[in-house]
C-alpha positions as CSV (number, residue, x, y, z in Angstrom):
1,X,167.6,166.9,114.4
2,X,164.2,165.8,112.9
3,X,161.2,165.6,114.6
4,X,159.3,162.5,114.2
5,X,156.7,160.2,115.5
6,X,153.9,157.5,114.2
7,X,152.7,158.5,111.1
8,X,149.2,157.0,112.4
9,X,148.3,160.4,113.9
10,X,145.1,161.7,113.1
11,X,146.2,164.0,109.8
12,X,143.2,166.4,110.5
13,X,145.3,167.9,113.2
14,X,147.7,169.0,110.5
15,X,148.5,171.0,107.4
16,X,150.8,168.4,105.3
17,X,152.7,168.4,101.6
18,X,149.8,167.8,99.8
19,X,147.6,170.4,101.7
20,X,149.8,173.7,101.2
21,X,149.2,174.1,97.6
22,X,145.7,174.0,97.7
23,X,145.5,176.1,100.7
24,X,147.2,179.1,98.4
25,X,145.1,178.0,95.4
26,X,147.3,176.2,93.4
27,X,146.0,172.8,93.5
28,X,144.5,172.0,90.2
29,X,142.8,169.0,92.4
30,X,141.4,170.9,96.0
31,X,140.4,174.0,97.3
32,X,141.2,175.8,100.4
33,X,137.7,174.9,101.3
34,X,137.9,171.5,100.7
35,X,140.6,171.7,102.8
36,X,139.1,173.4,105.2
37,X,136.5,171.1,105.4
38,X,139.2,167.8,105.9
39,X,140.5,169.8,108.7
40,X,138.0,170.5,110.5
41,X,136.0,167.1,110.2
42,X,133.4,168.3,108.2
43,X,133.9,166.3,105.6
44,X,136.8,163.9,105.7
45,X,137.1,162.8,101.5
46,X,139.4,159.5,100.8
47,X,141.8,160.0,98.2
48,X,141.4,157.3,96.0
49,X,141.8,157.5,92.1
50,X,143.4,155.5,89.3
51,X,146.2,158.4,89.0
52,X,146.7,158.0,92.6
53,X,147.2,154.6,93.3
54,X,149.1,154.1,90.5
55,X,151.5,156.9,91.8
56,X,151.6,155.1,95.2
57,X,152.4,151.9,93.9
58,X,155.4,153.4,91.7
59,X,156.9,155.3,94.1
60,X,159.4,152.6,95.1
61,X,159.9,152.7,91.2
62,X,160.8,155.8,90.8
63,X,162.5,156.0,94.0
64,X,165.0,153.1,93.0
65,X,165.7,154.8,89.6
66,X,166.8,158.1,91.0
67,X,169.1,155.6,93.1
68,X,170.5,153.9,90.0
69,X,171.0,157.5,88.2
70,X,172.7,159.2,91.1
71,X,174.5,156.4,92.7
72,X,173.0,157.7,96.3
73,X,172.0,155.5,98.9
74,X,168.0,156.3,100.5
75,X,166.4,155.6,103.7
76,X,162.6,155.3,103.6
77,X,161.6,156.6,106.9
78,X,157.6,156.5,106.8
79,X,157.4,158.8,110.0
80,X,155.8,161.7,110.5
81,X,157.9,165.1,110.9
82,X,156.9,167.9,112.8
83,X,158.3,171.3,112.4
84,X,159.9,172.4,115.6
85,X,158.3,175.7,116.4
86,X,154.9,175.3,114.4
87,X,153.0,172.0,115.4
88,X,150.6,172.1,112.6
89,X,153.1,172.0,110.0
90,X,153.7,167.9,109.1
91,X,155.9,166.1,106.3
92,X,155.4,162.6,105.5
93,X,158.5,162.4,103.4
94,X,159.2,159.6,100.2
95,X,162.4,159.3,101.1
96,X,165.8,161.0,102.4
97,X,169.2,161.1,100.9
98,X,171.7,159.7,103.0
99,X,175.2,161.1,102.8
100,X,178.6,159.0,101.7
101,X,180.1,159.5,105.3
102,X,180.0,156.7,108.3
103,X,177.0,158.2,110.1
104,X,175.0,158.2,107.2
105,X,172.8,161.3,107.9
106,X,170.3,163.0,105.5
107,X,171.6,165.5,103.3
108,X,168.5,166.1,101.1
109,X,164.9,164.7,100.3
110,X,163.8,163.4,97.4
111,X,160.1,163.8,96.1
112,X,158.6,161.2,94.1
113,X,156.3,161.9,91.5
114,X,154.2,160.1,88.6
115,X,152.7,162.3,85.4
116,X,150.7,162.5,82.2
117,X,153.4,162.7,79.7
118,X,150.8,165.2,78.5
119,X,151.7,167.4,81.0
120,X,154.9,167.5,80.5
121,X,155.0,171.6,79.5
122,X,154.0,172.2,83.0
123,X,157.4,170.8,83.7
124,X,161.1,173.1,82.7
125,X,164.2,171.9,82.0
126,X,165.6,169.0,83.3
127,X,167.7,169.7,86.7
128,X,165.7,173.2,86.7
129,X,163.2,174.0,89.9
130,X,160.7,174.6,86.9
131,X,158.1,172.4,88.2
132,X,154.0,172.7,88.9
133,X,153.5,175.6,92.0
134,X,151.6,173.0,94.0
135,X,154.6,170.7,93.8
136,X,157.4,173.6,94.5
137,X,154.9,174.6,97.2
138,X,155.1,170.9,98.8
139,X,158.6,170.7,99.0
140,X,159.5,174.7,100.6
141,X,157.3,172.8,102.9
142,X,159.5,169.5,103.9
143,X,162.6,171.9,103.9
144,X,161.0,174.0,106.5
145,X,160.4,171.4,108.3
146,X,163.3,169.0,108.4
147,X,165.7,171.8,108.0
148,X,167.4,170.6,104.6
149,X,168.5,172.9,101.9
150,X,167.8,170.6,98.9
151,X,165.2,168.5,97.5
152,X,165.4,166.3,94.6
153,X,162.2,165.7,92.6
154,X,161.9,163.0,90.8
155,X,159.0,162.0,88.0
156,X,158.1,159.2,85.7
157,X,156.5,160.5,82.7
158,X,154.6,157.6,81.5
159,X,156.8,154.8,81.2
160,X,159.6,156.1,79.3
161,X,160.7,159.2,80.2
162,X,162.1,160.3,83.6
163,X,163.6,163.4,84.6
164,X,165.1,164.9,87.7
165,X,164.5,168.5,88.9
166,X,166.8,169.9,92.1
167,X,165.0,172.4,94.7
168,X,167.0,174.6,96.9
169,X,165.8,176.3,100.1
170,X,164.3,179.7,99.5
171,X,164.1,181.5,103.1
172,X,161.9,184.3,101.8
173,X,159.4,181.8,100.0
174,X,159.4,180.2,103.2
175,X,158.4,182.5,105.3
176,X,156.0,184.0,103.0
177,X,154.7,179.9,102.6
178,X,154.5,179.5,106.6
179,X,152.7,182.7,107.0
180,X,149.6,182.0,104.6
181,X,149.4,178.7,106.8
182,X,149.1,179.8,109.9
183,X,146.7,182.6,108.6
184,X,145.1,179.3,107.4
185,X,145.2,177.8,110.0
186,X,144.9,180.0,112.9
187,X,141.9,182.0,111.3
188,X,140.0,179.4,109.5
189,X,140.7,175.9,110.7
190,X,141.1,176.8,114.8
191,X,138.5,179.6,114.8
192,X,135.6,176.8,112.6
193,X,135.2,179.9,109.6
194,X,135.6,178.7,106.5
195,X,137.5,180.2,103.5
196,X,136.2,181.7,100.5
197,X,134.9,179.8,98.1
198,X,137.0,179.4,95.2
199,X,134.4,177.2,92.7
200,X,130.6,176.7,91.8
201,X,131.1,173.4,94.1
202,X,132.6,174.9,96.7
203,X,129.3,177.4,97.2
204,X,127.1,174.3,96.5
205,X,129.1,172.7,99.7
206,X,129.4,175.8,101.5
207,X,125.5,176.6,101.0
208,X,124.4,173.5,100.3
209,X,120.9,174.3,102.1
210,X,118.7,177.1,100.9
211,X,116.2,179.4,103.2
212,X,113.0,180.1,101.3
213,X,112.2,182.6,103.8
214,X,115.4,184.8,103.1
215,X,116.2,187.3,100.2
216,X,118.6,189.8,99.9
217,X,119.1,193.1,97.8
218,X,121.2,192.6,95.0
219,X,124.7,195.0,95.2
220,X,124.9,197.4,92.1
221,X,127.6,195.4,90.2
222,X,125.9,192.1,91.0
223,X,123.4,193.3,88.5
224,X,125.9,194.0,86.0
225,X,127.5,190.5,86.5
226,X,123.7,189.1,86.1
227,X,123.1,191.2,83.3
228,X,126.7,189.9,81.8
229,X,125.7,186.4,82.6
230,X,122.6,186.6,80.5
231,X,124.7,187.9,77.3
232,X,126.8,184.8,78.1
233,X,124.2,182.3,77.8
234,X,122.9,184.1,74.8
235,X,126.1,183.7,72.8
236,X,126.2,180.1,73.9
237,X,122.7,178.9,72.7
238,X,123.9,180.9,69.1
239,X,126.9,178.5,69.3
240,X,125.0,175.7,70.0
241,X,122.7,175.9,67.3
242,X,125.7,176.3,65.0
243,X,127.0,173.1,66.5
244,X,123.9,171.7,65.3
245,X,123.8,173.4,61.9
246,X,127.6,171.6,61.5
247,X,126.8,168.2,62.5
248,X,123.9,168.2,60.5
249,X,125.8,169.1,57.4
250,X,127.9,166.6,57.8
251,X,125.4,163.5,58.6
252,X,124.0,164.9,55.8
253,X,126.6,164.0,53.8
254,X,127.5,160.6,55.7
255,X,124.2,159.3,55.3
256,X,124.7,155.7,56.2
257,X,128.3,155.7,56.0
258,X,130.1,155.3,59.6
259,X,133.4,156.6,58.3
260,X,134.1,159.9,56.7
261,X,137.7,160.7,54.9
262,X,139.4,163.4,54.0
263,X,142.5,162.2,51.7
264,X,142.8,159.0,53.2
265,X,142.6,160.5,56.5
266,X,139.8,159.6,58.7
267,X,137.9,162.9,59.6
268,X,134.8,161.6,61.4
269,X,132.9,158.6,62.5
270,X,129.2,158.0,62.8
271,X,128.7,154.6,64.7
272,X,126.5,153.2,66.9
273,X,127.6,152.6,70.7
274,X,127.4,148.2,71.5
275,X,124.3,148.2,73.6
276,X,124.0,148.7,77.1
277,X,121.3,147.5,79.4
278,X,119.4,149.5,82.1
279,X,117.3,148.4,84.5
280,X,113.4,149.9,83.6
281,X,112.7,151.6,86.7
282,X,109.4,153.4,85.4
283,X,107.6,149.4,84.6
284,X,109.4,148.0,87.7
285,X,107.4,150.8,90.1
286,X,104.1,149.8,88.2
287,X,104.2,145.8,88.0
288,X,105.9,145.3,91.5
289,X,105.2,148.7,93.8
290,X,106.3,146.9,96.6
291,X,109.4,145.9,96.0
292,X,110.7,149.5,94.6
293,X,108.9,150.8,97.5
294,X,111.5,149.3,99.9
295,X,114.8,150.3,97.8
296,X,113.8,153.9,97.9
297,X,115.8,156.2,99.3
298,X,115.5,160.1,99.5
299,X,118.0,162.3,97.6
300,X,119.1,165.6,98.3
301,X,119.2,167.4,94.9
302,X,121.3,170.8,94.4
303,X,121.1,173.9,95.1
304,X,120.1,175.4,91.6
305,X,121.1,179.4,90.1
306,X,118.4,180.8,87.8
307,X,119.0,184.1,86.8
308,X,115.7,186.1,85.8
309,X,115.2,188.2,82.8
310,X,116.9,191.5,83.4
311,X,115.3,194.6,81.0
312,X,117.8,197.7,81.0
């Protein structure tokens, strides 16, 4: 029996699908922190992207041409499921599989998915459960929850290519799964203590505000990470110069041709962007002070690392 109710439910009270993978770090899109911060009303992002909406919008797509392949009949239930032990654990399902018998129950879930066809070596064989961890992650997850053995992912590469992959239920994976949430969840999200930060922007969020009047001693192999840093930064301003040396060259040879060939191939292009327009901020301050004076507005700059020269 599933476990449902009104999908309005404030989603901050729960670890969903899309949460798990990037709570185990294998979101190529959110951190556990980020997370973190949804969760605990900190920061509360909305999702909203081209790649997103366009997967939203062809969902029903993609749902009706798994139908049309498989001959199998689905119900779109836009509820919320709860699992029935672990009240922080929510699906919002695509859409379930509904068996050939009279009472028509679910059998399986299927997943719907849009990608890159660029992408498409994250991806195994056809049929395989070879598909991106975050995604694998997502759907141990509905199974847990809803108590199915099976999900059916499917995904619309572009326009023009579209595959089916078949998940089965994994207890062990499970478990393991279910355990790093409530760890998650129990530690970090219930008890306010963030997670460790995973990214430069997740210690810009997570220490977004400096204290001049604090300084700490720097651990021995903090200096060798400095002093590594430093030898870093010198290889890259060689490499940028060379850059330089490169593109030089070749303008060089350009001169004020905008096309360069190489056997009727087209190797580079030197052009000229169509204009833009900006608005001249500098002469707007000085000729009408009072007007910029009322469309300022104060911005908090970040938090910036500069690592000193380091002799020895």
């Amino acid at each position: 029996m599933l476990i449902n109710q009104d999908f309005s439910v404030d989603r901050t009270k729960y670890i969903g699908g899309s949460d798990i993978g990037a709570i185990l770090g294998l979101s190529r899109f959110k951190t556990p922190l980020e997370v973190w911060m949804e969760k605990t009303g900190k920061e509360a992002k909305k999702a909203d992207s081209l790649p997103l909406r366009f997967g939203n919008f062809a969902e029903s797509f993609v749902a009706n041409e798994y139908s049309r392949a498989t001959g199998f009949e689905l119900l779109h239930d836009e509820s919320a499921h709860i699992h029935p032990h672990h009240s922080f654990m929510s699906a919002h399902i695509d859409r379930f599989v509904l068996s050939a018998d009279q009472d028509k129950s679910p059998t399986r879930i299927l997943e719907c998915k849009t990608a890159s066809p660029f992408t498409s070596s994250d991806w195994g064989e056809v049929g395989s459960d070879e598909v991106p961890m975050s995604y694998l992650c997502q759907c141990v997850w509905y199974m847990a929850i809803t108590n199915l053995a099976r999900v059916d992912l499917a995904v619309l590469f572009g326009n023009s290519d579209f595959r089916i992959y078949e998940i089965t239920r994994d207890k062990d994976l499970e478990k393991l799964i279910i355990a790093k949430a409530m760890h998650f969840w129990n530690e970090h999200v219930l008890k306010d203590i963030p997670p460790p930060p995973q990214s430069e922007a997740d210690c810009q969020t997570l220490f977004s505000k400096g204290d001049s009047s604090m300084s700490v001693d720097a651990k021995e192999e903090t200096l060798e990470l400095a002093k590594r840093l430093q030898i870093l930064n010198g290889e890259i301003e060689v490499r940028e110069e060379e850059i330089s040396s490169i593109k030089q060259n070749i303008m060089n040879q350009m001169g004020k041709a905008e096309t360069l060939t190489y056997q009727g191939k087209v190797l580079a292009t030197w052009k000229a962007p169509k204009p833009s327009f900006r608005l001249d901020s500098k002469r707007l301050e000085l000729e009408h002070p009072q007007i910029t004076s009322a469309y300022k507005i104060p911005v908090q700059n970040s938090r910036r690392l500069v690592v000193k020269s380091i002799n020895g």
